[in-house]
C-alpha positions as CSV (number, residue, x, y, z in Angstrom):
1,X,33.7,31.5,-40.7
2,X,34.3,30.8,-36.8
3,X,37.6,30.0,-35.9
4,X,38.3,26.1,-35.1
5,X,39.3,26.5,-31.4
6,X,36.1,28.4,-30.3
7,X,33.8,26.0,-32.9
8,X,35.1,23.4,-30.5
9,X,35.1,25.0,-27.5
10,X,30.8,25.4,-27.8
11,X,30.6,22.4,-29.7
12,X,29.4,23.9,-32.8
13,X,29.5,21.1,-35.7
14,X,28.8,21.7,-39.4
15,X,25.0,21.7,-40.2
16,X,22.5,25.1,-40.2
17,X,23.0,27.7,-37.7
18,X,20.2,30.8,-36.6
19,X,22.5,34.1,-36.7
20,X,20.7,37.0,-35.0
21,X,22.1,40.5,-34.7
22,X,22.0,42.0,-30.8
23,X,23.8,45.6,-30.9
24,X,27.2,44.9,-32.1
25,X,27.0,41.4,-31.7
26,X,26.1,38.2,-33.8
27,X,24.4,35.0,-32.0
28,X,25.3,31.9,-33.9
29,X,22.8,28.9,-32.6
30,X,22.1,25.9,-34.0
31,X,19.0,24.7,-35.6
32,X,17.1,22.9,-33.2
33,X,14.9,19.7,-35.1
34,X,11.5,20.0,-33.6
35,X,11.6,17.2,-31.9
36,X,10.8,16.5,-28.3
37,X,11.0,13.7,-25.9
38,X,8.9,12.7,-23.1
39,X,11.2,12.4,-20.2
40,X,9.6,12.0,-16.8
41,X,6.5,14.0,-17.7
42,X,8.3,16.9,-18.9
43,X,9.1,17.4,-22.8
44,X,12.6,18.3,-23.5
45,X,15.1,18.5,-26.7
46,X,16.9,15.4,-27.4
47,X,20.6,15.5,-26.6
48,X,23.1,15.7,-29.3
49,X,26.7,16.7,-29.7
50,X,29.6,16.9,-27.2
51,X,28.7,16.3,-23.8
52,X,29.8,19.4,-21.4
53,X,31.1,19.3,-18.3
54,X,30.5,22.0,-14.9
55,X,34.1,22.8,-15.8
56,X,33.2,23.5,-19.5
57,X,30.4,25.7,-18.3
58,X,32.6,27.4,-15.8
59,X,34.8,28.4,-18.0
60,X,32.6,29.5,-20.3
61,X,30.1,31.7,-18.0
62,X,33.4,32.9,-16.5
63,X,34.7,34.3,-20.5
64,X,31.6,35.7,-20.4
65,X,32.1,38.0,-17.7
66,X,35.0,39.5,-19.0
């Protein structure tokens, strides 16, 4: 289980995760779907969830590094 404040903090939402074991750590990701979008010429994941701000990603690159 992954405590409430850090779910919402990366946005997580209930649905399939990938967990991967690196060392000592566990990566939790999402599923992706498989499906792309044409945007511009380029192909790229659909948005979905909680939008995230240069603050959000401040903060957490910055939690990171500590």
């Amino acid at each position: 289980m992954i405590p409430r404040e850090l779910r919402e903090r990366l946005g997580l939402s209930q649905g399939p995760v990938d967990v991967e074991a690196d060392g000592a750590d566990l990566r939790v990701r999402p599923l992706a779907d498989d499906i792309l979008v044409e945007d511009d010429g380029w192909l790229v994941i659909p948005a979905t969830g909680s939008a995230i701000t240069d603050d959000d990603v401040r903060t957490l690159r910055d939690a990171d590094q500590r």
